[in-house]
C-alpha positions as CSV (number, residue, x, y, z in Angstrom):
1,X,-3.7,17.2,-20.6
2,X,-6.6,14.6,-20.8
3,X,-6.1,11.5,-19.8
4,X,-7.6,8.1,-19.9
5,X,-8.3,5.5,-17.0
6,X,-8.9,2.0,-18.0
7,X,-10.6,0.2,-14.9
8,X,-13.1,-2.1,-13.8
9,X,-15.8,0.4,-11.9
10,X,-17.6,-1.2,-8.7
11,X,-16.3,-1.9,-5.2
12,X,-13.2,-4.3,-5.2
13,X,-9.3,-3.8,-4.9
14,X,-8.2,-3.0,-8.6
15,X,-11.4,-0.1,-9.5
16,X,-10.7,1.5,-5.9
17,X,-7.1,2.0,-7.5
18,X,-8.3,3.5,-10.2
19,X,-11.0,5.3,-8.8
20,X,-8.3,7.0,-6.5
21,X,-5.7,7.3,-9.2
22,X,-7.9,9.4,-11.2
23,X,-8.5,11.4,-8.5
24,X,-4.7,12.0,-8.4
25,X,-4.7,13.1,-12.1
26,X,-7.1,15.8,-11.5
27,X,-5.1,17.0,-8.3
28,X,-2.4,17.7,-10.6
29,X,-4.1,19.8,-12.9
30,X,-5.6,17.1,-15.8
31,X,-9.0,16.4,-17.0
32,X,-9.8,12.5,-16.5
33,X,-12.0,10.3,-18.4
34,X,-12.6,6.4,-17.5
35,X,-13.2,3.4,-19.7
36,X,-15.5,1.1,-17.2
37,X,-14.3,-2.4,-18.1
38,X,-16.9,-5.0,-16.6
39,X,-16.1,-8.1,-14.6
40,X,-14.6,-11.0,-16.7
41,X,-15.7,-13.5,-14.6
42,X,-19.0,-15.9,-14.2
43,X,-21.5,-15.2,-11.1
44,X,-23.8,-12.9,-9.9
45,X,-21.6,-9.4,-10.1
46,X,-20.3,-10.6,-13.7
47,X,-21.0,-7.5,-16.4
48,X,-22.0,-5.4,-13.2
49,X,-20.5,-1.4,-12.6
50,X,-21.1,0.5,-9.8
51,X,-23.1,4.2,-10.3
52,X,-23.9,5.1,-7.1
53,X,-21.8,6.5,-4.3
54,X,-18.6,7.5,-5.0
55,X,-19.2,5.4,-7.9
56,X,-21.3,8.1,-9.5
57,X,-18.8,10.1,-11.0
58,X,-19.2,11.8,-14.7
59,X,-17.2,11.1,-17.7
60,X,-17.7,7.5,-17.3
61,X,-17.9,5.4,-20.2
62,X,-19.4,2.0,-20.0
63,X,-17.3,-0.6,-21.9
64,X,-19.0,-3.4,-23.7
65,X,-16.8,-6.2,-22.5
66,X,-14.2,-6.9,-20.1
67,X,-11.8,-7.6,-23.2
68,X,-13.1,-4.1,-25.1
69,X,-12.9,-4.0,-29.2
70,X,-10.3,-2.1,-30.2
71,X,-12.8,0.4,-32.1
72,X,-14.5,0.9,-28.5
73,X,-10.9,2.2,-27.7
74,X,-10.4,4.4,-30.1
75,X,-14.2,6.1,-30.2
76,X,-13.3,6.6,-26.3
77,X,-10.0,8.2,-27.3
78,X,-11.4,10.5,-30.2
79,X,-14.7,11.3,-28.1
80,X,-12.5,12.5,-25.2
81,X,-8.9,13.8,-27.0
82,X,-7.4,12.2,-24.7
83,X,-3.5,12.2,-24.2
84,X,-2.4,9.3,-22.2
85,X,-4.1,6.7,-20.8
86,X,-3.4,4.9,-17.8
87,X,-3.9,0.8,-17.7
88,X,-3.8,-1.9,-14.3
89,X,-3.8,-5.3,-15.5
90,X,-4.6,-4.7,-19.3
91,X,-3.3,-7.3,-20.8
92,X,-4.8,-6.4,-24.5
93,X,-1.2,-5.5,-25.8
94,X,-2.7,-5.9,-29.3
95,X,-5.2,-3.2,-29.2
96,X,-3.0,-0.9,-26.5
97,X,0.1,-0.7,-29.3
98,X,-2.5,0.3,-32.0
99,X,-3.2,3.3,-29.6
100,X,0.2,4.1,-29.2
101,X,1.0,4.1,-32.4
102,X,-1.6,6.5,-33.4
103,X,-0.1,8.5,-30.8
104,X,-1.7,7.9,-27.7
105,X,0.8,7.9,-24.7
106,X,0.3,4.3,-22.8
107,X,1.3,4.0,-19.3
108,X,0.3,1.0,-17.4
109,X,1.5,-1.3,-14.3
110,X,1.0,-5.2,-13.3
111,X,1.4,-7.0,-10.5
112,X,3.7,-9.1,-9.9
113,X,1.8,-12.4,-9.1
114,X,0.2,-12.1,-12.7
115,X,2.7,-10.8,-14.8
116,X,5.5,-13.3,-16.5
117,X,8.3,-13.2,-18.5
118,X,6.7,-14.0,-21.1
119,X,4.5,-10.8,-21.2
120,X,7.6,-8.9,-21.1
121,X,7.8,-8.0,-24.8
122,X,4.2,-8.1,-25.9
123,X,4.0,-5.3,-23.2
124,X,7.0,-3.5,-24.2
125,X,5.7,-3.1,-27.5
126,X,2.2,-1.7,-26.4
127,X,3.3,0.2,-23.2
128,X,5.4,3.4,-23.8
129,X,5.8,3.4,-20.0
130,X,5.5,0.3,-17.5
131,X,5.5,1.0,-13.6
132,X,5.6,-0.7,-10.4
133,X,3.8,0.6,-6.8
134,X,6.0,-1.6,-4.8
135,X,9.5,-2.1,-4.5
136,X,9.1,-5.8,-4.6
137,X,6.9,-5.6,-7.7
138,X,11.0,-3.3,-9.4
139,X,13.0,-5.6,-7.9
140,X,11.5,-8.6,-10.0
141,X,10.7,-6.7,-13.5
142,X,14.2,-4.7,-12.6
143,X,15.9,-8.4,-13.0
144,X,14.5,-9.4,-16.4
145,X,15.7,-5.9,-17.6
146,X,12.7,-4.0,-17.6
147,X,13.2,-0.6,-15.7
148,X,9.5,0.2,-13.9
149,X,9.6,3.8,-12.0
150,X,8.4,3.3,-8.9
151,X,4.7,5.4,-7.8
152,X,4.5,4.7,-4.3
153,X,0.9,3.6,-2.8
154,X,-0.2,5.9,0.1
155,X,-3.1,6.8,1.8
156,X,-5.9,8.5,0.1
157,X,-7.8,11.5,1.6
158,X,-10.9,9.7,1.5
159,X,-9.2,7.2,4.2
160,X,-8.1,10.0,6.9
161,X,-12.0,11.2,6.4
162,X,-13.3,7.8,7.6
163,X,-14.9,8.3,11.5
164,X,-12.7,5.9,13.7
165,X,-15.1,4.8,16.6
166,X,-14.1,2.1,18.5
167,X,-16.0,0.2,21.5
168,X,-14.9,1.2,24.8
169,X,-16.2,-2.0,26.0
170,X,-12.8,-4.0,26.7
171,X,-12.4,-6.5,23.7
172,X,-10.3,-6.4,21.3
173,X,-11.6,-6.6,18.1
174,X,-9.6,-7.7,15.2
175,X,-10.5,-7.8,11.5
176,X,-9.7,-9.8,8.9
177,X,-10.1,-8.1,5.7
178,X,-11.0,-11.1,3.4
179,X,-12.1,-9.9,0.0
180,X,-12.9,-12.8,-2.4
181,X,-11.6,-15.2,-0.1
182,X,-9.6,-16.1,-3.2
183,X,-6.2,-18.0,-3.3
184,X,-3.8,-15.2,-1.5
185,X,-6.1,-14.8,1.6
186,X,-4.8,-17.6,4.0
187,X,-8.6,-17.7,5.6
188,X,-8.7,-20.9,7.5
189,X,-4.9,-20.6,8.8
190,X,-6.0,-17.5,10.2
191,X,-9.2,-18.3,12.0
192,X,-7.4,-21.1,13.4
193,X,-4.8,-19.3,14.6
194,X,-7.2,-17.1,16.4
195,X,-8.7,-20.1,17.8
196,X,-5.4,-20.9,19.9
197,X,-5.0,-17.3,20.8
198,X,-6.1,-17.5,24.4
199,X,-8.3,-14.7,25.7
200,X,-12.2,-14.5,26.5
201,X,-11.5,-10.6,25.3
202,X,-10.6,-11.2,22.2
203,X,-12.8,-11.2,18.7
204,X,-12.6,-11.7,15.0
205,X,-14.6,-9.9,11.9
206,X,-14.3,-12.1,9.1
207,X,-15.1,-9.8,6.3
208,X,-15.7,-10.8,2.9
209,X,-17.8,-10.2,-0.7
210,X,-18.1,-14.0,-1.6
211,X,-21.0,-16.5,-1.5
212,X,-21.6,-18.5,2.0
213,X,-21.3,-21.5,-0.7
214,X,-18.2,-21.1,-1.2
215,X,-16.7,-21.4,2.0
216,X,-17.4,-25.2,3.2
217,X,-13.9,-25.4,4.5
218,X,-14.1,-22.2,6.4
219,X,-17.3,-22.3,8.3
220,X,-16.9,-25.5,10.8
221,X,-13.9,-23.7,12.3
222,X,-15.9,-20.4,12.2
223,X,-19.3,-22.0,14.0
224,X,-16.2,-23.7,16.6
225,X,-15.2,-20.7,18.2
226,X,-18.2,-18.4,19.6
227,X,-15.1,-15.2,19.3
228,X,-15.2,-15.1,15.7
229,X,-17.9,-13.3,13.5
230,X,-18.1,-13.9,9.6
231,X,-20.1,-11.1,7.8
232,X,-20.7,-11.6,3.9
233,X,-21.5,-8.3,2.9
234,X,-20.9,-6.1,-0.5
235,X,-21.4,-3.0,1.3
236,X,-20.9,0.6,0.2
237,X,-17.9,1.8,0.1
238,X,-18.5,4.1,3.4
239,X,-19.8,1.5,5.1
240,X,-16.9,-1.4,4.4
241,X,-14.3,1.3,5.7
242,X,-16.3,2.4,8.6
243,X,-16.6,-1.2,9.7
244,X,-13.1,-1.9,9.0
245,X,-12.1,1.3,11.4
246,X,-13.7,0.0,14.3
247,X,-11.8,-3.0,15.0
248,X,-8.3,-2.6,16.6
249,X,-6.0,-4.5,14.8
250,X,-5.9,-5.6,11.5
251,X,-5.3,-9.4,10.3
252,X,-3.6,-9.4,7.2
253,X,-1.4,-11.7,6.6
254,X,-1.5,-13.0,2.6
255,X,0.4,-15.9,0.8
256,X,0.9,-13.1,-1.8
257,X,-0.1,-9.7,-2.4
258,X,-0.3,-7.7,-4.8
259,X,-0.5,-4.3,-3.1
260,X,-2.4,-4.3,-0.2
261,X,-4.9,-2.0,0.2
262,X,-5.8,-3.2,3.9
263,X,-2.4,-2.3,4.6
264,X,-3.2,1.3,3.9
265,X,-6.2,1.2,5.3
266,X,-5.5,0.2,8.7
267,X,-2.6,3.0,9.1
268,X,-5.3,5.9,8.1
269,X,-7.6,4.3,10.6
270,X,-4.5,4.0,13.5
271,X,-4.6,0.3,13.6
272,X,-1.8,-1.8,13.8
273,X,-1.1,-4.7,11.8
274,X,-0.4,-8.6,11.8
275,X,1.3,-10.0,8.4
276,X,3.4,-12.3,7.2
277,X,7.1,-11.3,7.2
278,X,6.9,-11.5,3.6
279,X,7.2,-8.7,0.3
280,X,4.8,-6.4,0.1
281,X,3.0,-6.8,3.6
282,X,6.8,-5.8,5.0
283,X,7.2,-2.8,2.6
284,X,4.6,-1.2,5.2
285,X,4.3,-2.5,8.6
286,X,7.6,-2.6,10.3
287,X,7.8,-5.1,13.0
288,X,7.0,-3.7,16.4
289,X,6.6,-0.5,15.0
290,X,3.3,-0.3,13.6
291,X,2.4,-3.7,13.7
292,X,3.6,-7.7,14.1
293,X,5.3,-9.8,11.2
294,X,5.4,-13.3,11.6
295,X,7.5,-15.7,9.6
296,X,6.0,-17.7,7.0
297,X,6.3,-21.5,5.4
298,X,7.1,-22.1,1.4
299,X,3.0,-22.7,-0.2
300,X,3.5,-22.9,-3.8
301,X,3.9,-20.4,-6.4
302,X,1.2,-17.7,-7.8
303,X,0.2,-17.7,-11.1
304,X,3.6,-15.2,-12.0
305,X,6.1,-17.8,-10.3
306,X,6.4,-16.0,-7.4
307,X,6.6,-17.9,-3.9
308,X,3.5,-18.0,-2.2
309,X,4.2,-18.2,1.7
310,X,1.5,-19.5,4.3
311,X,1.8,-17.9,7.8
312,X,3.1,-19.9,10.7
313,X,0.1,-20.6,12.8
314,X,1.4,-21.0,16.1
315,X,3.5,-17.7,15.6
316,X,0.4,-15.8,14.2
317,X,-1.5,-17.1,17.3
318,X,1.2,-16.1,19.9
319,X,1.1,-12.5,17.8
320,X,-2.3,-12.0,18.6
321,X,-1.8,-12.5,22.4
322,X,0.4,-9.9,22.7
323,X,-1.4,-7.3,20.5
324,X,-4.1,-7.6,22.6
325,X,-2.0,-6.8,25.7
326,X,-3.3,-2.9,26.4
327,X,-0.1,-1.8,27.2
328,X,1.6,-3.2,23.7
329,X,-1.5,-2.4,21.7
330,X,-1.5,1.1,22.6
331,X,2.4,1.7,22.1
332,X,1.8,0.2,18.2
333,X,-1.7,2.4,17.4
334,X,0.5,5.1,18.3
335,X,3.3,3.3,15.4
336,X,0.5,3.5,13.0
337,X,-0.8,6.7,13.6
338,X,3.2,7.9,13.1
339,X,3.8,6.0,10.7
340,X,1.3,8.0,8.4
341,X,3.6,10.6,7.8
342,X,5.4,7.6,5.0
343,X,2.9,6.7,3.2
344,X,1.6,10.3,2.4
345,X,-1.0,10.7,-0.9
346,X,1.2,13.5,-1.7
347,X,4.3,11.2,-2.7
348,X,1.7,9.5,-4.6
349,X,0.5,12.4,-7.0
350,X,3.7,13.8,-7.1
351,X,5.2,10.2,-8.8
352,X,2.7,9.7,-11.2
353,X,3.3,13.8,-12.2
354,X,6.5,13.0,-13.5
355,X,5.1,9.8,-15.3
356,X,2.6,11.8,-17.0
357,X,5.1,14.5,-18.0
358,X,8.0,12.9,-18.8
């Protein structure tokens, strides 16, 4: 079979989902072929894809725009005979049904803090299949009717490849993994938070891809406590994991999430977790098992309707005390490390097999 994978192509969340789904299609057997959608939005990466590193892949094929012509589809689809094609986030339902009607098979997935209601039946009509990667993600499209098979997230290869060296130095080094500092990542709860956590021992990576301008609210309390480090960096894709792995614990608690990639990340590298007891974050670390949930205050809604939740800082803060005890850190690396075993890339493959077949 060939198949199709529409995705942005440089180093963010969404393209290393795609990057490592297509990886999954040619595990099971398929040629793969990508449409490269570039960034939508304004600012210095806008229009940008990514051809180097593990970037630099063949059958690549640039797209003009971020919304792509319809003829640009169906060149792509003709130039590669392709079978299915696999969508995250395409909202184009127009051009997507005029595919499927020409006999393409569409298969595609959104998540939940984007996707209303009122896409429901656009996306219907373009999608022959619509799936979900978290069980939150069902529950909500289950409820407006909409049955979405469920294809697990795990824990690509790639990850369990990633050289863990940690400092043997006695801090404890925790990471926040930061992104685009956009409206899910609760940045200056969580720098404050750290800032009550007593302990000389203890430090914070603040690790982001975002302009210093950006961040007036965040830097005073960053420059207020010597512990914490902010490091604005696009780096490559080896490098962000390998500076991700060295830390001990991961920060991730989210006012919504969409997936969760850190989440994933940190159980490859055998790093426990702090999150918000909140859906997804609680799909995947399991409180006192391979990490620390924390409760969480009403914040709003995301764009979808969904309720956004800010951690409680004063339970966030008396989490990272006792993570950092050895004795308690220890017993929860050992959680994550076990807890591998259920996120396992093979579930992954297997699910998206029988979406592809079906």
């Amino acid at each position: 079979m060939n198949v199709g994978i529409v995705s942005k192509w440089f180093n963010r969340g969404q393209p290393v989902v795609g990057r490592q789904l297509r990886s999954a299609v040619e595990a099971l057997g398929h040629a793969s072929f990508v449409l490269a959608k570039p960034r939508r939005e304004k600012g210095p990466m806008a229009g940008a894809l990514e051809r180097t590193g593990v970037w630099d892949q063949p059958g690549v094929t640039a797209a003009s725009a971020f919304e792509t012509p319809l003829a640009e589809y169906e060149a792509w689809v003709e130039a590669n005979s392709l079978d299915a094609i696999l969508c995250d986030q395409n909202y184009q339902f127009e051009e997507l049904a005029r595919l499927r009607a020409a006999g393409v098979r569409v298969i595609g997935r959104f998540v939940w803090e984007h996707f209303t209601r009122e896409h429901l039946e656009p996306a219907r009509t373009a999608y022959d299949v619509i799936y979900s990667m978290t069980a939150c993600e069902r529950r909500r499209y289950a409820g407006w009717g909409l049955d979405a098979p469920r294809v697990p997230w795990g824990i690509h290869p790639e990850l369990l490849a990633v050289p863990v060296e940690r400092f043997d130095d006695g801090l404890v080094r925790f990471v926040f993994p930061g992104g685009f500092l956009g409206h899910r990542k609760p940045a200056e709860p969580v720098v404050e938070a750290f800032a009550r956590a007593r302990g000389e021992n203890l430090r914070l990576l603040v690790k982001a891809q975002v302009e210093r301008s950006r961040l007036e609210r965040l830097l005073p309390l960053v420059d207020a406590d010597e512990r914490v480090e902010l490091r604005l960096a696009d780096e490559p894709w080896p490098e962000h994991l390998a500076a991700i792995a060295a830390n001990d614990v991961s920060l991730s608690p989210a006012r919504w999430e969409g997936l969760g990639l850190p989440l994933y990340e940190a159980i490859a590298f055998g790093m426990p977790t702090i999150a918000n007891d909140d859906p997804p974050m609680n799909e995947v670390v399991v409180d006192g098992v391979n990490g620390l949930l924390v409760p969480s205050h009403p914040d709003g809604t995301a764009r979808s309707g969904i309720p956004a939740r800010r951690p409680d800082i004063d339970a966030l803060a008396a989490a990272i005390e006792r993570i950092a005890e050895p004795g308690e850190l220890a017993r929860l690396r050992g959680g994550a490390e076990r807890s591998r075993a259920d996120h396992r890339w093979e579930r992954t493959v297997a699910a998206l097999g029988e979406l592809l077949t079906a």
